[in-house]
C-alpha positions in Angstrom: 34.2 33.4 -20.9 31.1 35.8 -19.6 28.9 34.8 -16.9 25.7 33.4 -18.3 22.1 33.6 -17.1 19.3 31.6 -17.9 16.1 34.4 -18.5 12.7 32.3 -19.3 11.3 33.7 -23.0 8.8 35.8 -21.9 10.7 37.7 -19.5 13.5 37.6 -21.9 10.4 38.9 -24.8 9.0 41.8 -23.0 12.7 43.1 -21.8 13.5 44.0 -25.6 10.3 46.5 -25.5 9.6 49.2 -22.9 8.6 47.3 -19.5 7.6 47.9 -15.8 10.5 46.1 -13.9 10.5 44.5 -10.4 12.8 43.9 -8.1 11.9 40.7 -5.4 13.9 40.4 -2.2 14.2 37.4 -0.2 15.7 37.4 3.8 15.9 34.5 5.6 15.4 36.6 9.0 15.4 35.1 12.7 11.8 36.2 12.9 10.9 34.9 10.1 11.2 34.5 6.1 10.7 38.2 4.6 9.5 38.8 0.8 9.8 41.8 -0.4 8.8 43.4 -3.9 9.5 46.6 -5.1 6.1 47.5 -5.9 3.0 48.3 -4.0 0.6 45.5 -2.8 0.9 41.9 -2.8 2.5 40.1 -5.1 2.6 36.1 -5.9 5.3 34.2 -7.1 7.2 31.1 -6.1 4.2 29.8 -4.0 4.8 32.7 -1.8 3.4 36.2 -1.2 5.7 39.2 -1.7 4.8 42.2 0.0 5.2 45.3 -1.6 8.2 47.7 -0.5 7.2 50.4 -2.7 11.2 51.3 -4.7 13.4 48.6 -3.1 15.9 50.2 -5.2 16.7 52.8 -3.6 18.0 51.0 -0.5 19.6 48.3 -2.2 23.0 48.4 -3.3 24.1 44.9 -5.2 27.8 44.0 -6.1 28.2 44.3 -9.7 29.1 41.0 -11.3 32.7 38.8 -11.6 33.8 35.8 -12.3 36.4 35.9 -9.9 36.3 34.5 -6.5 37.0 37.3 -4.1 34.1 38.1 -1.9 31.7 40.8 -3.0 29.7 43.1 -0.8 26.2 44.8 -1.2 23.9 46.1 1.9 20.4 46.7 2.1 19.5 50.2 4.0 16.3 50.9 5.4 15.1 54.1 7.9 12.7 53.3 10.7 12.0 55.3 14.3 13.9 54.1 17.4 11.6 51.2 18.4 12.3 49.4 14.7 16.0 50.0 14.6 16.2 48.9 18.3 14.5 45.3 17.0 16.7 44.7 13.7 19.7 45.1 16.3 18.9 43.1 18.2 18.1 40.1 15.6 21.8 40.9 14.2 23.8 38.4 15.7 21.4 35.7 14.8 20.6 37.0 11.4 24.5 36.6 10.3 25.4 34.6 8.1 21.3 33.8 7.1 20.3 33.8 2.9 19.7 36.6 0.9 18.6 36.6 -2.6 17.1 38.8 -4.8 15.8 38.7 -8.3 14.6 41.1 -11.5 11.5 40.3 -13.6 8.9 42.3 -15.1 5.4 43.1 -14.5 2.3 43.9 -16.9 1.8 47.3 -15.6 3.3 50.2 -13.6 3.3 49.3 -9.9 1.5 46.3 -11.0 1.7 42.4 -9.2 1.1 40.4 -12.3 4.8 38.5 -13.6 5.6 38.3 -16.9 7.5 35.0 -17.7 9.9 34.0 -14.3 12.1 36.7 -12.4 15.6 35.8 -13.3 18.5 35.6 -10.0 20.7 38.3 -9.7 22.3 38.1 -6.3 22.7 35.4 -3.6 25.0 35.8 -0.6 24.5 36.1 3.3 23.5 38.9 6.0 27.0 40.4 7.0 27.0 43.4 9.8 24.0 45.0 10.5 24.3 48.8 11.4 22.8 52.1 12.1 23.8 55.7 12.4 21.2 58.9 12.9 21.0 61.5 10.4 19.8 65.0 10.3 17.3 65.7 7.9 16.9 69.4 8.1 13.5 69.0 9.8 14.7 66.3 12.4 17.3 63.1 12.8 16.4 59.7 11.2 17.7 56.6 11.9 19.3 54.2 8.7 20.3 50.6 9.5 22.2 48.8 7.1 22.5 45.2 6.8 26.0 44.0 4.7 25.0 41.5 2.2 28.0 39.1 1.2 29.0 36.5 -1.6 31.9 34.3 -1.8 34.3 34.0 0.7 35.7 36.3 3.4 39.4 36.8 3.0 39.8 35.5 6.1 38.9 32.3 5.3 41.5 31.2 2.7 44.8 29.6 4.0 48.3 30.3 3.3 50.4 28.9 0.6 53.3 30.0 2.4 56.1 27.4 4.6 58.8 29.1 5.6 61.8 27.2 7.6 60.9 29.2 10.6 57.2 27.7 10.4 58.9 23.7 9.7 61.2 24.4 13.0 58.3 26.1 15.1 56.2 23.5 14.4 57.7 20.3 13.8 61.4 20.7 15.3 62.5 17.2 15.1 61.6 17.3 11.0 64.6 18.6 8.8 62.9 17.1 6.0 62.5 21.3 4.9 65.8 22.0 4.8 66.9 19.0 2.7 64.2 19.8 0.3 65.1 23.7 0.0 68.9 22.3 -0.7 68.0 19.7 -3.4 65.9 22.7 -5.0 68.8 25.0 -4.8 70.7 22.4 -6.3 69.0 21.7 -9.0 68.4 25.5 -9.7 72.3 26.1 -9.5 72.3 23.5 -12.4 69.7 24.2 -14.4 71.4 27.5 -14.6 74.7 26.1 -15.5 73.2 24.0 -18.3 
């Protein structure tokens, strides 16, 4: 069983010729709701403006896809001076856990704002950790942050299928009911065996 996306016909039509792709980025950020395109200019879609990024793709790294349910992780890096970096950390702690999505579609022309058919969803998830680090460029330092995008859930969040005796006793001493149960599946083992 593949995972299966629904791509309107027109998008679906002008992807099986040569096209001018786009990349849309949505973060729900404390501030505020940022669109992002990977073009130039402003770009309308959804009822909303999308404000070109100029090539998006270059600081976005998506998950590639599974079916399973572990968590997946992408980030979004982008460079900024001191004052910009300075803002984004200190909007981290709020901005954790917020939306992310981002979609593909294609446009009528290079660096063009005009959609062909609908953008189709390739990622959703959450704002993880948000970091930086400073760079040296050759001609001076630069400043990446990195905000963690997420999907699915943390490994920390599943439970434990393990109950050992020790965790019956620790927790409910006065309850043997455990014990009898491990000897009346022993039991039965020991016959099954015999059979």
């Amino acid at each position: 069983m593949g995972l299966k996306r629904v791509i309107h016909a027109d998008t679906l039509a002008a992807l099986q010729k040569p096209f001018h792709p786009v990349t849309l980025v949505y973060v729900n950020w404390p501030t505020g709701a940022l669109r992002l395109h990977s073009g130039v200019g402003n770009l309308s879609w959804d009822g909303q403006t999308w404000t070109g990024f100029g090539q998006v793709e270059r600081v976005l790294s998506l998950p590639g896809e599974s079916g399973g349910a572990a968590m997946v992780e992408g980030a979004i890096t982008v460079y900024g001076d001191d004052t910009g970096v300075n803002s984004v950390h200190a909007q981290a702690k709020a901005a954790r856990g917020n939306a992310v999505q981002v979609w593909f579609g294609v446009v009528t022309e290079r660096a063009g704002v005009t959609i062909v058919g609908e953008p189709f969803d390739i990622f959703t998830g959450r704002i993880g950790v948000v970091s930086d680090k400073q760079e040296w460029t050759g001609n001076g330092t630069q400043r990446p942050v990195t905000v963690a995008l997420t999907a699915g859930p943390s490994q920390r969040a599943r439970g434990s299928a393990n109950h050992s005796y020790e965790d019956q006793i620790r927790h409910y001493a006065t309850d043997t009911a455990g014990r009898v149960l491990r000897a009346a599946v022993s039991s039965m083992v020991k016959t099954a065996q015999r059979s």
